[in-house]
N, C-alpha and C positions, 0 to 999 in steps of 0.2 A: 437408564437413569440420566446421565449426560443428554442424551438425545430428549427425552421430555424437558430438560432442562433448558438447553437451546432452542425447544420448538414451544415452549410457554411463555405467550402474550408477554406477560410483566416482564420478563427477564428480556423480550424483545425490546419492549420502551426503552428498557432505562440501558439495552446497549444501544440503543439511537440515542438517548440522550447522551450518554458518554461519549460516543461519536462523534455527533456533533458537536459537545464543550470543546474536544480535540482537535476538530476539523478548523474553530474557529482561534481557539489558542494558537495553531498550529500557523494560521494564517498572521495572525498578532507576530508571532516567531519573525517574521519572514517579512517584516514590516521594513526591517533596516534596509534588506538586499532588495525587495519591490522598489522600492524609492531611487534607488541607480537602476532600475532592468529596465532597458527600452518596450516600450508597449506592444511590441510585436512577440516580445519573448515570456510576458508576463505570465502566460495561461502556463507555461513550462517550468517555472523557477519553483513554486511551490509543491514540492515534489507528495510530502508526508501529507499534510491537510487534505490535498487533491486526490490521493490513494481515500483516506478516509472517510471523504466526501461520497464519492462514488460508493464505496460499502454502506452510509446512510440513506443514500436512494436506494440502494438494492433494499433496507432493512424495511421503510416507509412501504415501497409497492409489496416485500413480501408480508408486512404485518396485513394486506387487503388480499392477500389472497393472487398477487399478479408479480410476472418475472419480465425482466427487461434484461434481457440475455449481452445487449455490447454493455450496457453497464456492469452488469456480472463479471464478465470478459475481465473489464477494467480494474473492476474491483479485486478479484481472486490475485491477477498478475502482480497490481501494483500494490496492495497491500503486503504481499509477500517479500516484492523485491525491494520496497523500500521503508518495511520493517527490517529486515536483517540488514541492508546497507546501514542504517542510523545503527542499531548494535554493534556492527565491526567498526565503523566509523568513529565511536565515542571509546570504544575499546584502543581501536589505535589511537586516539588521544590519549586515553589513560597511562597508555607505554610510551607513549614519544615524551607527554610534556610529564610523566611521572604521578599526575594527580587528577583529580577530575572534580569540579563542583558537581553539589546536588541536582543543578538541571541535567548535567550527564547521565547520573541514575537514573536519575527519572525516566531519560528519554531513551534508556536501556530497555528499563522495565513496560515503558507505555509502546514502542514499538517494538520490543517482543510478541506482547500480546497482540498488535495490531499484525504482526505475519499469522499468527497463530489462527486470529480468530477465522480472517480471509479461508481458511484451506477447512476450517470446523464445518463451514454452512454450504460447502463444497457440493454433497449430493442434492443442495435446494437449486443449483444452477439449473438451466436449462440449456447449455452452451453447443452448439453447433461449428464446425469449423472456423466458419466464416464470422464468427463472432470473436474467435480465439486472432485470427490472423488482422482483425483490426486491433483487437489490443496489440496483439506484437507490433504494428506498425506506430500506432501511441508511441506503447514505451522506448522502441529503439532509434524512433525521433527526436524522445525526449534524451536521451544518450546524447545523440548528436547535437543536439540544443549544448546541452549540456556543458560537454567537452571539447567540444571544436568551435562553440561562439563564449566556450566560457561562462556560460550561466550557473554552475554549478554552484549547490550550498559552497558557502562559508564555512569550512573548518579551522580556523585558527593556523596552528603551525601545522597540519594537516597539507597547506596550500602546496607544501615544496613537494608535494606525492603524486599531485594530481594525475601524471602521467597514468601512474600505477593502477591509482583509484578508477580512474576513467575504464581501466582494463578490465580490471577487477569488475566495475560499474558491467560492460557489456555483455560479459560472460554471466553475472547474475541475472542481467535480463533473458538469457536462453535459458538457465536454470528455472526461471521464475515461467516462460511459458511452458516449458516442459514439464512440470508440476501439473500447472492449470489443465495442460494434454490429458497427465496421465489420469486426475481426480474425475476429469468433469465427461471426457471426450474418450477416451480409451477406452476406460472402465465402465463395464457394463455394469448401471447401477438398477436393478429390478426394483428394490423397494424405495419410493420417496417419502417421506413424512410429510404427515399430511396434520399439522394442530387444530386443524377442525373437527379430527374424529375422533 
């Protein structure tokens, strides 16, 4: 049932379209902190939009029938790692400053499901090593972007952590490829789903 669900046209559209309102919302987000990023670090500061960016090119080429395996790569790792980083993120706001506005929730619940969805369409990859090991070098550049040039989102009183976070930040990125390993690359997936039959 889920699997027909996931693999019918309409329910494909309207999660690109959701995608995308996200991927551009997400960009709007991130309006403040572009406008100080030097132009050489720009492609790396948008961490969320950029994760869900890349799972709307995965969705476009798979609603024709076609896999582009380093975007897949991209999309599987980074949706995952930088949907639960925004979860623990807003959470540890919630406990340091005590409280949390509605865009907090929101961005609970909208990058929940953006790690969720990332690992759902898992057996539509087509990923090969060498497509896993450029994502890992993506995101563990985007780490080092990050946290040693200081790129990193904006969390409020979150900032005095960074250390932490940072930590925290690079061990999810080995978590996040060791996932995409085990779904895409390990595990021997016999059956693909195919929505054309």
């Amino acid at each position: 049932m889920i699997r027909q669900i996931l693999l019918d046209k309409s329910f494909l559209v309207l999660l690109l379209i959701i995608n995308v309102a996200g991927t551009v919302y997400g960009y709007i987000w991130y309006d403040v902190q572009l406008d100080v990023t030097p132009a050489k670090f720009l492609i790396f500061v948008p961490d969320s939009p950029t994760a869900s960016l890349f799972f709307s090119i995965f969705l476009l080429f798979f609603l024709f029938g076609r896999n582009i395996p380093y975007i897949e790569a991209l999309a599987i790792v980074t949706l995952f790692k930088y949907g639960i980083w925004a979860v623990v993120m807003n959470i540890l706001t919630l406990i340091v400053d005590g409280g949390l506005d509605p865009t907090g929730y929101m961005l609970i619940a909208s990058h929940g499901a953006m790690a969720i969805q990332g690992l759902l369409y898992a057996p539509q990859y087509r990923l090969k090593l060498r497509h896993l090991v450029f994502a890992g070098m993506w995101t563990l550049h985007n780490d080092v972007i990050d946290y040693v040039y200081e790129m990193m989102p904006r969390y409020g009183s979150l900032m005095n952590y960074m250390d932490g976070i940072g930590y925290f930040t690079f061990w999810l990125s080995i978590a996040s490829l060791a996932i995409a390993y085990l779904l895409t690359i390990k595990k021997d997936i016999k059956v693909r789903y195919d929505f054309n039959s």
